[in-house]
C-alpha positions as CSV (number, residue, x, y, z in Angstrom):
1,X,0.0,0.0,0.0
2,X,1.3,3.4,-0.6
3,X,1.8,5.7,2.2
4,X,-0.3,8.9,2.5
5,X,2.5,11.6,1.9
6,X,3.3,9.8,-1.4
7,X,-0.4,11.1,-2.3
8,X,-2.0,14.2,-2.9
9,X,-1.9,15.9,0.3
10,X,-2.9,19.3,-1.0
11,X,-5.4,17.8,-2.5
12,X,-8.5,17.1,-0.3
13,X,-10.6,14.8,-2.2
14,X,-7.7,13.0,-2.7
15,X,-6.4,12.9,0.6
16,X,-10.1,11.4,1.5
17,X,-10.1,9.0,-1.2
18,X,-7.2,7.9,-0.1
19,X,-8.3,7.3,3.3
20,X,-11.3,5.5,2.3
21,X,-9.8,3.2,0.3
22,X,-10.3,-0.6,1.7
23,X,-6.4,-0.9,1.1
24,X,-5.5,1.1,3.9
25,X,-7.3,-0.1,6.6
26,X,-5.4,-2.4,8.4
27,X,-6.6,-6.0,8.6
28,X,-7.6,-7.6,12.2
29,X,-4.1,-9.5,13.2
30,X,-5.5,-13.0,13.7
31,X,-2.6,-14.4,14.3
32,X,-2.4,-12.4,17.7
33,X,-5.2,-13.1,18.9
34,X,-4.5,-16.7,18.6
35,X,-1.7,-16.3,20.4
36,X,-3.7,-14.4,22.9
37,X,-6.1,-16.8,23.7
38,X,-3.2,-19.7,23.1
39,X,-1.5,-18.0,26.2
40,X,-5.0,-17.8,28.3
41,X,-5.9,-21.2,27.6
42,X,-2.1,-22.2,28.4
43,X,-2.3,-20.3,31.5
44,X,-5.4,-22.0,33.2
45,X,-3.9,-25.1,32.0
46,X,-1.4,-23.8,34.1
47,X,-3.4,-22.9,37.3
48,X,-4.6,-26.4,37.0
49,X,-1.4,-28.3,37.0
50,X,-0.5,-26.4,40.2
51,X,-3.7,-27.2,41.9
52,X,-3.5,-31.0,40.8
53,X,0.5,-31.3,42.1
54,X,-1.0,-29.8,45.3
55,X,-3.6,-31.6,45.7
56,X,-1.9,-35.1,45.2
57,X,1.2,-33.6,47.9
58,X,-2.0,-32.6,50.4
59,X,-3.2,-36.1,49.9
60,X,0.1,-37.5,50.8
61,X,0.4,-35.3,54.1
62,X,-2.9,-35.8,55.0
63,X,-3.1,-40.0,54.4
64,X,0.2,-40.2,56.5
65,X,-1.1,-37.8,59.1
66,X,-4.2,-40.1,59.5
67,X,-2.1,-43.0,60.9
68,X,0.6,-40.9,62.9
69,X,-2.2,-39.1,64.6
70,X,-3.6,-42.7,65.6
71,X,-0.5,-43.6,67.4
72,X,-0.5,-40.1,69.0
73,X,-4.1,-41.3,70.1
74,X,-3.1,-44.8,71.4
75,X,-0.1,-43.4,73.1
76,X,-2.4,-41.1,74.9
77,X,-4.6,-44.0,75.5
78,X,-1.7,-46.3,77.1
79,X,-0.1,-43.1,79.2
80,X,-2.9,-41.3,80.3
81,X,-5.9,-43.5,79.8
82,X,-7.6,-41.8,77.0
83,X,-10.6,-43.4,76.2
84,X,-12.5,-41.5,73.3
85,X,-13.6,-38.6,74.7
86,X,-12.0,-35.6,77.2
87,X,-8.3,-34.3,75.4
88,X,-5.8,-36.4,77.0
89,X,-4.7,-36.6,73.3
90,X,-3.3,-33.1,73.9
91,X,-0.2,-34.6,76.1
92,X,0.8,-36.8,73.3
93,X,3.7,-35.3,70.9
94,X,3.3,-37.9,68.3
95,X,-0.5,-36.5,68.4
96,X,0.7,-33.3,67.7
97,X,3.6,-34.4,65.2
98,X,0.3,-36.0,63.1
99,X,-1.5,-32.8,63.8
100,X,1.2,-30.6,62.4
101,X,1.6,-32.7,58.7
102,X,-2.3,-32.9,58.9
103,X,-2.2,-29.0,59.1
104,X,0.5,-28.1,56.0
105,X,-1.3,-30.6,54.1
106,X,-4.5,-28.7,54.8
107,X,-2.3,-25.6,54.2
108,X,-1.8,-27.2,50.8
109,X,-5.3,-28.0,50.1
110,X,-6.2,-24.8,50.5
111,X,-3.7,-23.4,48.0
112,X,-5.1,-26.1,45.6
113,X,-8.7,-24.4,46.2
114,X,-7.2,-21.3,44.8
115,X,-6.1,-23.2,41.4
116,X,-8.2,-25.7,41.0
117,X,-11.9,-26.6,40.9
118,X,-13.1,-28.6,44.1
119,X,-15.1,-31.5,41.9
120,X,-11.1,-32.1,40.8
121,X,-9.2,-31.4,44.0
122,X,-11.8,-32.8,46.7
123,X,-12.4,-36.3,45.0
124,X,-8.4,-36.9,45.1
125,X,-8.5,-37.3,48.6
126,X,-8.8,-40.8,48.0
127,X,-5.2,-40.7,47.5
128,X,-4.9,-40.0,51.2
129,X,-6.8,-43.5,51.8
130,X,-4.6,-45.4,49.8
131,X,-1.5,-44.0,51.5
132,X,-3.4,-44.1,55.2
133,X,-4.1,-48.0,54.2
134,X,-0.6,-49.1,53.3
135,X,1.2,-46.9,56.3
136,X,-1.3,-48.6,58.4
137,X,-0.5,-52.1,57.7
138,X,3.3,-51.0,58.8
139,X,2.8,-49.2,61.5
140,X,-0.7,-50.4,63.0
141,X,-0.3,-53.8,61.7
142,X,-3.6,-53.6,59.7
143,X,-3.2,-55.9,57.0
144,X,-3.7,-55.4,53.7
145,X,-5.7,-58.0,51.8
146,X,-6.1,-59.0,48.4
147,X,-9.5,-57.4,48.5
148,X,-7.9,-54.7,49.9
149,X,-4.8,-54.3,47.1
150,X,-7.9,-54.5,44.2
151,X,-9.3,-51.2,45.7
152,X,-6.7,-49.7,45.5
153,X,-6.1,-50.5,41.9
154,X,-9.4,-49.2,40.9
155,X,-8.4,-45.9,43.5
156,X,-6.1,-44.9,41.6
157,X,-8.3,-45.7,37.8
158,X,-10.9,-43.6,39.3
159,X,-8.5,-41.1,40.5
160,X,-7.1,-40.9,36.9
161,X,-10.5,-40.4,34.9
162,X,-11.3,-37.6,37.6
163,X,-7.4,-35.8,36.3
164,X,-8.2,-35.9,32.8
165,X,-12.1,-34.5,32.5
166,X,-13.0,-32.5,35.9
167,X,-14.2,-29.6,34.4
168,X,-11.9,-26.5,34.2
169,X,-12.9,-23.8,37.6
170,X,-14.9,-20.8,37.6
171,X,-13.2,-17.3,36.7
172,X,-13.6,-15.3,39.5
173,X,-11.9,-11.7,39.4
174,X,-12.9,-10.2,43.4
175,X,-13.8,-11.9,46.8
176,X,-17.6,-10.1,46.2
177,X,-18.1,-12.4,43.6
178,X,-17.6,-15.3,45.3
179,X,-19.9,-13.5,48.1
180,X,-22.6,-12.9,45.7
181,X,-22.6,-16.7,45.5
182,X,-23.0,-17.4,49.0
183,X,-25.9,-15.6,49.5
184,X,-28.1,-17.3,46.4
185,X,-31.3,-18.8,48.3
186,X,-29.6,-22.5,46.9
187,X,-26.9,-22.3,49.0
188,X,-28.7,-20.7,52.1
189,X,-30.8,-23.2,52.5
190,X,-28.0,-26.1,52.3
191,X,-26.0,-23.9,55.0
192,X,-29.1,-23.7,57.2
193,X,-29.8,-27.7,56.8
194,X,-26.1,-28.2,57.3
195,X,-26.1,-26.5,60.8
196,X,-29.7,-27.8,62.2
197,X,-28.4,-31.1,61.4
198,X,-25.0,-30.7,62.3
199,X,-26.4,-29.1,65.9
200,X,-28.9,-32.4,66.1
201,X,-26.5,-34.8,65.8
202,X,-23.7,-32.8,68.3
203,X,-26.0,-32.1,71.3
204,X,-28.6,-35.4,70.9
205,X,-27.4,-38.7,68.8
206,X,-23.6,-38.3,69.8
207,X,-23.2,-38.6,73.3
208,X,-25.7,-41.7,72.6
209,X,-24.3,-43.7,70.0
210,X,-21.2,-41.8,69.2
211,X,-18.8,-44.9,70.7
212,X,-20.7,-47.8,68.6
213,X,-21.9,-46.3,65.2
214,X,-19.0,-44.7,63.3
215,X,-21.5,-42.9,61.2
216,X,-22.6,-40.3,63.6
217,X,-19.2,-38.2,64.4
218,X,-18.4,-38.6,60.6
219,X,-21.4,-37.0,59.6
220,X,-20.5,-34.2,61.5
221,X,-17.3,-34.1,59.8
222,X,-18.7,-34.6,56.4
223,X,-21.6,-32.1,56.4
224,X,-19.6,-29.3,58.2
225,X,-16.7,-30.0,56.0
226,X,-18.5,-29.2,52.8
227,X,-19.1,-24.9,54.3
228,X,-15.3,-25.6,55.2
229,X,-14.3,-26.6,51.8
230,X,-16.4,-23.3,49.9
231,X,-14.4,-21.0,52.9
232,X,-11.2,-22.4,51.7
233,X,-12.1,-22.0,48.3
234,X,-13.1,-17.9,48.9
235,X,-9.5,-17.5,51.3
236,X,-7.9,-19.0,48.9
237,X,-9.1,-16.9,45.7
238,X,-8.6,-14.2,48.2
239,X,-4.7,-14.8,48.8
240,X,-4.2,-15.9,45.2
241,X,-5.7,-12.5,43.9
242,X,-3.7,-10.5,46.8
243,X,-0.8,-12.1,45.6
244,X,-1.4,-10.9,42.2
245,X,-1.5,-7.4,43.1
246,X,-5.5,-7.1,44.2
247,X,-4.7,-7.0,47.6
248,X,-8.4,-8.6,49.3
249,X,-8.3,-7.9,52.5
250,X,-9.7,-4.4,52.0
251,X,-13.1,-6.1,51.9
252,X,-15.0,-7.4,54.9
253,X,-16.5,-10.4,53.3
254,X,-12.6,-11.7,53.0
255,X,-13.0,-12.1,56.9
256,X,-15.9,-13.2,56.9
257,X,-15.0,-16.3,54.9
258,X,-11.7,-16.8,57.4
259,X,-14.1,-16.8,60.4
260,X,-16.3,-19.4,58.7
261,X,-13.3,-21.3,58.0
262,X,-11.6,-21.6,61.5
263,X,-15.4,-22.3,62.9
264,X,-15.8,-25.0,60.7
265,X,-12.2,-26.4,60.4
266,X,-12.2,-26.4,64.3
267,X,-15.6,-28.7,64.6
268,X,-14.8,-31.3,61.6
269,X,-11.4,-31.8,63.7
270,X,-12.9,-32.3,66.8
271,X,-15.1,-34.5,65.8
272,X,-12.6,-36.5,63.3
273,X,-10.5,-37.2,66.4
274,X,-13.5,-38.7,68.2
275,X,-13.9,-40.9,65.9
276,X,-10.1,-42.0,65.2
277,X,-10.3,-42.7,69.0
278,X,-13.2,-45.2,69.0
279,X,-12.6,-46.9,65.2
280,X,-10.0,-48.6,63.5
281,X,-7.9,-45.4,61.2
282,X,-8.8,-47.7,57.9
283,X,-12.1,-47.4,58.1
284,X,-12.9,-43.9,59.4
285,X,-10.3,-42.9,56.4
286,X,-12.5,-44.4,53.7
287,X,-15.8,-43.6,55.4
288,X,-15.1,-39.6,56.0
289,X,-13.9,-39.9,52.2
290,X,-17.4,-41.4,50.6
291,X,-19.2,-39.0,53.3
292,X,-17.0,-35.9,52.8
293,X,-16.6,-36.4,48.9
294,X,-20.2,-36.7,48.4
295,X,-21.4,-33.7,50.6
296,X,-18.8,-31.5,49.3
297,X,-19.4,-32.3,45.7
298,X,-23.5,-31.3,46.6
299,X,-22.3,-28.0,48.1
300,X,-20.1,-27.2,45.0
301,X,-23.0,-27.8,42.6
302,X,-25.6,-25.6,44.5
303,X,-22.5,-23.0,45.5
304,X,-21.7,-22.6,41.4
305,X,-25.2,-23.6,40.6
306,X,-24.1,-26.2,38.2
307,X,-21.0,-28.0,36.7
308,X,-18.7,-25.6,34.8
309,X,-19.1,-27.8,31.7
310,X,-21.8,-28.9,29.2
311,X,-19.8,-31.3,27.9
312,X,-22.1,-35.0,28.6
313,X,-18.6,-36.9,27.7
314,X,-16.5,-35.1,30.1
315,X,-19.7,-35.6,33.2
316,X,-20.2,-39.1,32.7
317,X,-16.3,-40.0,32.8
318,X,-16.1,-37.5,35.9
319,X,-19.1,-39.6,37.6
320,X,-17.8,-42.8,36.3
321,X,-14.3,-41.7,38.7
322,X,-16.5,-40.7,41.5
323,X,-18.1,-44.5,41.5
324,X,-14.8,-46.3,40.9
325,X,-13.7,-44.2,43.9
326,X,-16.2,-44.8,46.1
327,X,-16.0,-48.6,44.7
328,X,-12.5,-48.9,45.8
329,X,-13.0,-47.2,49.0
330,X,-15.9,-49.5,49.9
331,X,-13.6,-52.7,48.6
332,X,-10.5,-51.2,51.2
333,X,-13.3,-50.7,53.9
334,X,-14.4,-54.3,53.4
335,X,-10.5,-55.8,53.4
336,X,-9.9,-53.8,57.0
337,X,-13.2,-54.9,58.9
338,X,-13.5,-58.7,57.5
339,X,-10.2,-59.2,59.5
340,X,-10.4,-61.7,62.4
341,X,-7.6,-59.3,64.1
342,X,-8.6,-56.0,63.8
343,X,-6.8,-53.3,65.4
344,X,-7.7,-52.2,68.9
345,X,-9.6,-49.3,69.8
346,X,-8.8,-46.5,71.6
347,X,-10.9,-47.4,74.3
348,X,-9.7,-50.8,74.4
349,X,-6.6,-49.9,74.7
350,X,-7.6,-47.8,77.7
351,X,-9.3,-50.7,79.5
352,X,-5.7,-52.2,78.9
353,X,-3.7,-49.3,80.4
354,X,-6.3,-49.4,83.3
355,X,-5.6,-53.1,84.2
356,X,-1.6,-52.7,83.9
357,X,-1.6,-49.8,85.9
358,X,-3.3,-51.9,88.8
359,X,-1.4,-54.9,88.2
360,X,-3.6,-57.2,86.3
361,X,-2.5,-58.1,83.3
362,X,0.3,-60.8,82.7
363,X,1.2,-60.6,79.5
364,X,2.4,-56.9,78.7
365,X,4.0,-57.7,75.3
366,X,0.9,-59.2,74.0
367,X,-0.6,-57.2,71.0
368,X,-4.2,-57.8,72.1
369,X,-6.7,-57.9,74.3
370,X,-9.4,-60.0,75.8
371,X,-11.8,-56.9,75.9
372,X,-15.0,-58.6,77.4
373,X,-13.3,-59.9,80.3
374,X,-10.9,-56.4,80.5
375,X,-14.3,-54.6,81.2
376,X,-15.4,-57.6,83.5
377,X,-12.4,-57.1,85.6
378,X,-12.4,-53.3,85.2
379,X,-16.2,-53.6,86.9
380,X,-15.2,-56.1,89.6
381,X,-12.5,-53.6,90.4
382,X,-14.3,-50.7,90.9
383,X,-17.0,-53.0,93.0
384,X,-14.1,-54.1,95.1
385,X,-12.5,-50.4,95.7
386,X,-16.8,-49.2,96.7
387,X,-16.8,-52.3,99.1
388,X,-13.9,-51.2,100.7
């Protein structure tokens, strides 16, 4: 094309001629923008790598924390009589050695919030089982049988379908926006039912049946969980976006999420504790995953209002992971409480500590204990000390 001062300048109809002619105007540069949206694309890509590596490092942190935190308990059950309940536990430093990994993975969970979406990061949590099983069967001599190894094989298959078509997450640009999704009537209601049930279960069923059925404390855990998981996801959005320069902590709502967090965080440990004092660690690591899975997974859908994805291939593979999950969790479950030899509780071990520390038990390198006739001669005890 020519350039304008090689044209007429002094001439004016020529000088608009020339700049209406469809040579001059400068074609759209497609090739930039494909670049442009090559490098947007490349970047969530990106974000989603990062949340997936932390994810599966949380997973390893938290699995491993699971079992050191039930020695922690059984130490505090052979020392100072812990028996399921009060926070003997506290004494313990292996307690708090299991405490501390379960915290930076949490720490690392939460970053993986800010990165990826939670139908992705929550689900890999069965990771944590599969690491929890096998560290179990070395250090709490729970044995792993063949049952046991074929859920873990399809673990890890589900695991894999879940990696390759969760659905990428959500662009959120402010902390608002992910208020503005709290407050829908969906997810209102879900937080109200969450808490009445929650409340129901603390203050009525659990100091009934909260020793024999494992479900009730890990319903706690699930349900309260699931508000946990959507307060991670806002703090961590919140710190990601700081990070980047939007600093989020000029608005109250950023707060307001943290609070909800430490609230919530605070109860499901609690109550995760309780039960990793009454129940073997296999099983109350594959039962909070189903429960906690699940009622995360619900919150995320009525928090977004939907799956960030219309593609039916990409759903039905990501379901297809969440069943082989829950498959292999169930199959592990099985493996652990089919055993003749299953690992003592908590309490039992308690009922043990009480009988050596008044000199009736013989055999104090014996792994296991007659537990009927423990609680017969704990009874016969206590009559004896009344009578006197």
């Amino acid at each position: 094309p020519r350039r304008l001062s090689e044209t007429n300048s002094t001439s004016p109809a020529g000088a608009l001629g020339h700049l209406a002619s469809p040579t001059h105007i400068n074609p759209p540069n497609y090739f930039l923008q494909v670049q442009c949206l090559t490098a947007l694309v490349s970047m969530g890509a990106h974000d989603k790598f990062i949340g997936l590596a932390l994810a599966v490092l949380a997973s390893l942190a938290i699995g491993s924390s699971y079992v050191i935190t039930k020695k922690g308990l059984v130490q505090a059950a052979e020392k100072y009589g812990f028996s399921g309940e009060g926070f003997e536990y506290l004494r313990s430093p292996l307690w708090w050695c299991g405490m501390t990994i379960l915290i930076s993975g949490e720490l690392m969970n939460t970053a993986a919030y800010a990165f990826a979406p939670a139908v992705l990061v929550t689900p890999l949590g069965a990771l944590s089982v599969l690491i929890s099983a096998l560290m179990g069967a070395y250090f709490l001599n729970e044995n792993i049988q063949v049952l046991g190894k074929l859920g873990a094989a399809i673990c890890l298959l589900g695991s894999v379908l879940l990696v390759l078509h969760a659905p990428g997450d959500r662009d959120i640009q402010t902390i608002e926006e992910i208020l503005h999704l709290a407050i829908q009537p969906g997810f209102l209601i879900y937080c109200t039912l969450v808490t009445v049930f929650a409340s129901y279960m603390i203050y009525k069923v659990a100091p009934r049946l909260g020793r024999t059925n494992p479900l009730v404390y890990l319903s706690i855990c699930s349900t309260v969980g699931s508000i946990s998981v959507m307060s991670v996801k806002a703090f961590g959005i919140a710190i990601k976006l700081t990070f980047a320069g939007d600093n989020q902590f000029t608005h109250a709502s950023t707060y307001v999420f943290s609070l909800v967090l430490v609230v919530t965080t605070l109860t499901q440990m609690n109550y995760l504790n309780k039960a990793m004092g009454e129940f073997p660690a296999s099983l109350v690591n594959a039962m909070y995953y189903v429960g906690f899975t699940t009622c995360t997974l619900t919150a995320s859908i009525i928090f977004y209002q939907g799956l960030n994805t219309s593609d039916w291939t990409s759903i039905t593979s990501m379901m297809c992971g969440f069943l082989l999950n829950f498959i292999g969790i169930s199959l592990l479950t099985l493996s652990k409480t089919g055993q003749e030899a299953r690992p003592e509780s908590v309490r039992a071990l308690s009922l043990r500590s009480f009988d050596l520390s008044h000199g009736r038990y013989d055999h104090v390198r014996t792994s296991s204990v007659d537990v009927p006739h423990a609680l017969e001669r704990r009874s016969s005890g206590l009559d004896a000390a009344e009578r006197q």
